[in-house]
N, C-alpha and C positions, 0 to 999 in steps of 0.2 A: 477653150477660153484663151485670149488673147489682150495682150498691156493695154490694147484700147479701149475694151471691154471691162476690162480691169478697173477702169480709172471712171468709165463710168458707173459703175457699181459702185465705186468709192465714191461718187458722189454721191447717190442714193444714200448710202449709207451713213453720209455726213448729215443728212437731214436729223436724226435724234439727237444726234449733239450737240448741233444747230442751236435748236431750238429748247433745252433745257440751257443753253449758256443764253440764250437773249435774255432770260427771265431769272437768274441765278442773281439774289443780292447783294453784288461784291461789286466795287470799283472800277474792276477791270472785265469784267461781264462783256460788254458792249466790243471793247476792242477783242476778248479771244472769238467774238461770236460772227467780228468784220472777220478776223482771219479764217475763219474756216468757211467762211460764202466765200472769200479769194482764193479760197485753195480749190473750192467747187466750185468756181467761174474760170479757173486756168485746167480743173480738166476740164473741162468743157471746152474749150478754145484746142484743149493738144490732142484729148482724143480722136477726133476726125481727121487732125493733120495726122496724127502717127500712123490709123488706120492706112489713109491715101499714102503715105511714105515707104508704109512695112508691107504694105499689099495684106493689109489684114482687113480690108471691107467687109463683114460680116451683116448677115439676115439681121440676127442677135443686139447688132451693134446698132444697125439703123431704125431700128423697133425702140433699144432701150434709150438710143443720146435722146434725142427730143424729148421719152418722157421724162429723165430723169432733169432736164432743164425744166422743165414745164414744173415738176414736182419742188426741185430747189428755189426757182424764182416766185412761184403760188406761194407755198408756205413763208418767204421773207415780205411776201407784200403782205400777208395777213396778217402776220406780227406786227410790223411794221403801221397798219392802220390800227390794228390793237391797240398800241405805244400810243399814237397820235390821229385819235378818231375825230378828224373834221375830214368834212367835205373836201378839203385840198388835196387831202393824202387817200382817202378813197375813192376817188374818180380816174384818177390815173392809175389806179391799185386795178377796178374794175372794168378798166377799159383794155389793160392790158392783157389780165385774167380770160378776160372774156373773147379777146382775140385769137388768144390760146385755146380755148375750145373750138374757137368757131371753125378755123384754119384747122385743126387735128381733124373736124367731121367733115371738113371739104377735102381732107387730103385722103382720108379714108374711103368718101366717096365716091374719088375720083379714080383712087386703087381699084374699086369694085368696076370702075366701065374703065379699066385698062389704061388712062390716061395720067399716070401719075406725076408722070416726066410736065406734067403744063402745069405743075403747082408744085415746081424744085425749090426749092430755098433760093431767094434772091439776095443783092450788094445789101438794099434796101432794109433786109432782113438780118444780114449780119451785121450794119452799121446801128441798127435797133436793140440787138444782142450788147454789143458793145457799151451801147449808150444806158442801156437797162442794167446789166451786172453791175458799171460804175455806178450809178444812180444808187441803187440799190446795196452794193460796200460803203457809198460814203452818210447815206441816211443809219443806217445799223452804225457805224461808227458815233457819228455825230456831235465827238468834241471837234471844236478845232485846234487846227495843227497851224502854233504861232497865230499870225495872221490871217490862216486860212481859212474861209467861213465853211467849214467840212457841211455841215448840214443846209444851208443855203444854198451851196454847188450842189450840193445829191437833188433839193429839191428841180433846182433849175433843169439839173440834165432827167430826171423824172418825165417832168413835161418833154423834153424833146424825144425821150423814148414814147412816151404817151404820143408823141405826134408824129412818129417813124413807125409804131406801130399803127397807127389808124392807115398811114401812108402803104408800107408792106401790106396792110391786108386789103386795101384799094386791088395792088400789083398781083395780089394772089386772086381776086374773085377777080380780074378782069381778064384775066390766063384762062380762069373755068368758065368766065362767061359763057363760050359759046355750048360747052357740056352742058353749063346749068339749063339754057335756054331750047337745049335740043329738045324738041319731042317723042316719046316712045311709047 
């Protein structure tokens, strides 16, 4: 066990907390429950750099980062459409969700005929990350700060992860294409 591992686990593990503070009826609910998706969206961000920095690359590690992103950002968009069940906040909720599977069983499948390296994580991918963790702290937040329309920004940047994830998974099936398309 190694601090990169470490830290992904600790995100795993922040999921219960999570999600009994989104729903806790106290005033300040909403901001401890933005802080701890920010604390499980910056491991997320340091774990993989410490790994590549410490020489601590691990099996363990490349199995669990993805799922435990997949796991923290699933569960905040279902709450999240819980909160605010229109059509606007579940279409981007299920488009991203859905991404997230589809990309695991193409990455998986692509493991099975050796080819894993042609569906690496692209820019395209981390700039979606990016735009989805924010999206997603500042909708869970969603008073605003001063003048800042905290929840109008999360929606906005929502849609552009919703439309950097459609983008990314263009980039990933078109890497598989030629796997998918091979005969055997």
């Amino acid at each position: 066990m190694n601090i990169p591992n470490l830290l992904t686990l600790l995100r795993i593990a922040l999921i219960p907390v999570f999600v009994p503070l989104f729903y806790l009826p106290v005033k300040w609910a909403y901001t401890a429950c933005a802080l701890v998706f920010a604390i499980a969206a910056f491991t997320d961000l340091v774990d993989g750099w410490l790994a590549r920095r410490l020489g601590q690359v691990s099996s363990l590690g490349a199995f669990l980062d993805p799922v435990a992103d997949k796991l923290m950002v699933a569960t905040a968009l279902v709450l999240l459409v819980q909160r605010d069940p229109k059509p606007w906040m579940a279409i981007p909720a299920l488009v991203i969700i859905g991404r997230e599977i589809t990309i695991s069983a193409l990455r998986e499948w692509m493991a099975e005929l050796g080819e894993r390296t042609q569906v690496a994580v692209s820019m395209v991918g981390k700039f979606k990350t990016t735009a989805q963790m924010l999206a997603i702290f500042l909708l869970i937040y969603q008073a605003p700060v001063g003048n800042f329309p905290t929840y109008t920004v999360g929606y906005v940047l929502l849609y552009v992860a919703t439309l950097l994830t459609l983008w990314s998974m263009v980039v990933y099936l078109q890497a598989a294409w030629p796997a998918l398309t091979r005969g055997k």
